[in-house]
N, C-alpha and C positions, 0 to 999 in steps of 0.2 A: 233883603239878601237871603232868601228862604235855603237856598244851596248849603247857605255854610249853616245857617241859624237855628233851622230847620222851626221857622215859623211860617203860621199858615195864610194861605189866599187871602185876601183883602184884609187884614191884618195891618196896625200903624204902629212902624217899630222908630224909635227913634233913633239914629245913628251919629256919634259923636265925631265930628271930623276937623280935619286940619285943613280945610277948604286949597289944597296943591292940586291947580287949575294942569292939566296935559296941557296934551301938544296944539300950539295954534292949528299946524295945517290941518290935522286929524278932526277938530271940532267944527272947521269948514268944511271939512268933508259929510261927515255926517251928519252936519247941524243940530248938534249939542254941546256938552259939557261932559269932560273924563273929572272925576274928582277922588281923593284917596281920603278912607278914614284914617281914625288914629291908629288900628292896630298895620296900617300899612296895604289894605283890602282898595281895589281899585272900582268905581263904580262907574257906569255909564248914566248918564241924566238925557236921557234925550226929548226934543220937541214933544208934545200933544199929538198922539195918533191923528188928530183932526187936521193938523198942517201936514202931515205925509203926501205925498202926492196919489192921486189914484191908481189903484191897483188890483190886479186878480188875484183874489185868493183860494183856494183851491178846486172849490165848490164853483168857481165862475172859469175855472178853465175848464173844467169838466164838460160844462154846460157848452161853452165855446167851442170844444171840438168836435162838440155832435153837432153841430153846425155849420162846420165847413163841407165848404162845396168839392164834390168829385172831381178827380184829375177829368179834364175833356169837358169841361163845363164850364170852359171863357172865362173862369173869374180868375182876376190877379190874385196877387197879396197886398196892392192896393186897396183893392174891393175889399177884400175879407177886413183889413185894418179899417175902411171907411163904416163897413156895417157895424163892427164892434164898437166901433170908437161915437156910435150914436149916446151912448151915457158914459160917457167920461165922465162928465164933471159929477156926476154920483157918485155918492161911496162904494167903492170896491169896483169902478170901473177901469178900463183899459189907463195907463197911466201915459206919460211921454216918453217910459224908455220899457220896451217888451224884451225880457230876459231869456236865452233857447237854449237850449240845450245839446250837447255836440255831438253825433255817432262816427265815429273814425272809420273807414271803410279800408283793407288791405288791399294789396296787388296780386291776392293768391286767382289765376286765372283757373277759368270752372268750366271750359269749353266741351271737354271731354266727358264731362259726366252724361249721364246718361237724360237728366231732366232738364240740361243747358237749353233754352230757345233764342232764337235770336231774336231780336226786338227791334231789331233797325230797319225802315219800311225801306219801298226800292230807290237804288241810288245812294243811300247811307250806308257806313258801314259799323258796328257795333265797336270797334276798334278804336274807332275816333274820339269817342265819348266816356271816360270814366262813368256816367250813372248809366251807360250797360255794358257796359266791360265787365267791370268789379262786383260781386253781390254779395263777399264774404267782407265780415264786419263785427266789429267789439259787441261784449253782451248792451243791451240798451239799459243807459242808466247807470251804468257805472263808470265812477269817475277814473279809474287808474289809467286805461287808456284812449280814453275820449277828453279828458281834461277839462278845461274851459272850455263855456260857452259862449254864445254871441250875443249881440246885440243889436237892438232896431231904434233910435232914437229921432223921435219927432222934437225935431230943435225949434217945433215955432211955438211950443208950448213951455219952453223954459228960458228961465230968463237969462239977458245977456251976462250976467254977473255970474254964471254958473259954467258957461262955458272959455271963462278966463283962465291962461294957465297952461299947465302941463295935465295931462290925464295921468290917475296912477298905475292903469292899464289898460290896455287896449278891449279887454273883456268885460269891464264895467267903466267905462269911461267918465260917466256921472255915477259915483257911487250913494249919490242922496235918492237919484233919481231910479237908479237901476238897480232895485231889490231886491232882483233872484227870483220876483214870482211865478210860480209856486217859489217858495224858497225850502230847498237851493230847487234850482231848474229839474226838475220830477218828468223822464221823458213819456211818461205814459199820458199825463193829461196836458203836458206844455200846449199851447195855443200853434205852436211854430218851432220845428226844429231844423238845425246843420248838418246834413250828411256832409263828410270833410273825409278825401278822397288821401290817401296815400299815394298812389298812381306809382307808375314804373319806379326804379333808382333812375332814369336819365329824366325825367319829369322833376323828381323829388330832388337830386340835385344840382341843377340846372340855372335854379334860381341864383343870382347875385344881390345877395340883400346879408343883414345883420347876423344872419343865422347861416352863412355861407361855408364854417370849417364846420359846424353840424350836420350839415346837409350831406357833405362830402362823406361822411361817417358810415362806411354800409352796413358795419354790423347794428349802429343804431338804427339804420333802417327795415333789416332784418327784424330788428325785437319787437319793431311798431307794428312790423307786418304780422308776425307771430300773435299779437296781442289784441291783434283785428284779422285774427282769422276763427273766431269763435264760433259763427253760425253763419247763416246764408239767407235772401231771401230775394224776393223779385219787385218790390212794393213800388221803387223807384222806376222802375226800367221800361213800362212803356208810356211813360212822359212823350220821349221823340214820336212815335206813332198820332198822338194824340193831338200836340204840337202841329204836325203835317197837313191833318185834316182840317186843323180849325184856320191855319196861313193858307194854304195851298202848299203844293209840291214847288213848285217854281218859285216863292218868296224864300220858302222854305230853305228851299238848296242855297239862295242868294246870302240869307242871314246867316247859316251854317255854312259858308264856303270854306274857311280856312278850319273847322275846328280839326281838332288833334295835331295841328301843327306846332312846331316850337319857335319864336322868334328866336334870332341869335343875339346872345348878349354878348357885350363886349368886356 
């Protein structure tokens, strides 16, 4: 416990304790042990780095995202997970749950400026589509208005005993499995990140779900929008052009018929 004791690196301090095992669900979660000494100091015991499951660490996303492929170059996120995912089972490989990190995008419309382009090829209309409607957006990387991030979990590489139960959130659903690598989620070398779209107030509250007397809330929607309107950019927005060329125009239109519409809830 070098923090409090101020002893050094690789150092064997012995520590007197009252062996007061925590919380069951918590040491399932993590797969350890919480134990408290005698002066009351609470420690974490966790597994052998060697049974953690495989993961990037920081140096391996870096490397990773000089590696991904250009928008307009056919490759999924499939693909990109299939290539990565060749040394998994190596240490510091791709692990079964890949951790992203979230950019909140506002509703502040930019049409008017002077460097707006439109980005919707013919037949579309920029309107339809929040990733080109929207390009102002929270600073990247910080948390206060982007939040939590997501996640991607390959469930055929964990076992059924782990995914028994209630999740403790929906943002790290396996928290044994789901690290945060880079930890915490670092948007500059993450492998994969959420642009996560504010969109209009009749978008925003529209939905009938959990969160339905928040949503109704316009000035919380104001503050979100305020707090994702920090800067601008275009990085997103010609996906749909891109998109066009590699379907055709006619698949194209077919798969995108109904976007920007709203179903009606009841």
């Amino acid at each position: 416990n070098d923090t409090y004791d101020n002893n050094e690196d690789g150092s064997f301090v012995p520590i007197l304790m009252d062996w007061e095992i925590g919380d069951e669900k918590m040491r399932s979660f993590y797969g350890g042990n919480f134990i408290t000494d005698t002066k009351g100091r609470n420690y974490y015991i966790e597994n052998e780095s060697t049974l953690w499951p495989p993961r990037y660490l920081a140096k391996d996303s870096v490397a990773a995202r000089r590696r991904l492929p250009s928008i307009g170059k056919g490759k999924t996120i499939h693909d990109v997970l299939k290539s990565e995912g060749k040394e998994i089972y190596t240490k510091g490989g791709l692990g079964p749950c890949l951790s992203m990190p979230r950019l909140l995008y506002g509703a502040r419309e930019d049409k008017n400026n002077t460097n707006w382009e439109n980005m919707a090829p013919r037949g579309f209309d920029d309107n339809d589509f929040v990733t080109l409607r929207y390009r102002w957006h929270a600073s990247k990387g910080e948390f206060d208005a982007s939040k939590y991030g997501k996640t991607i979990i390959d469930v055929s590489r964990v076992p059924e005993n782990a995914l028994e139960g209630k999740a403790l959130n929906i943002h790290r659903p396996l928290i044994y499995y789901c690290r945060q690598d880079p930890p915490p989620p670092r948007y500059a070398i993450s492998l994969f990140r959420v642009n996560h779209y504010l969109d209009s107030f009749e978008a925003y509250s529209y939905r009938n779900d959990a969160r339905s007397n928040l949503r109704q809330c316009k000035e919380c929607y104001q503050k979100k929008g305020s707090e994702a309107a920090v800067t601008m950019d275009d990085t997103i927005r010609p996906w749909l052009r891109k998109f066009v060329e590699d379907v055709g125009h006619e698949k194209a239109k077919r798969l995108l018929s109904n976007a920007g519409d709203f179903v009606k809830l009841g």
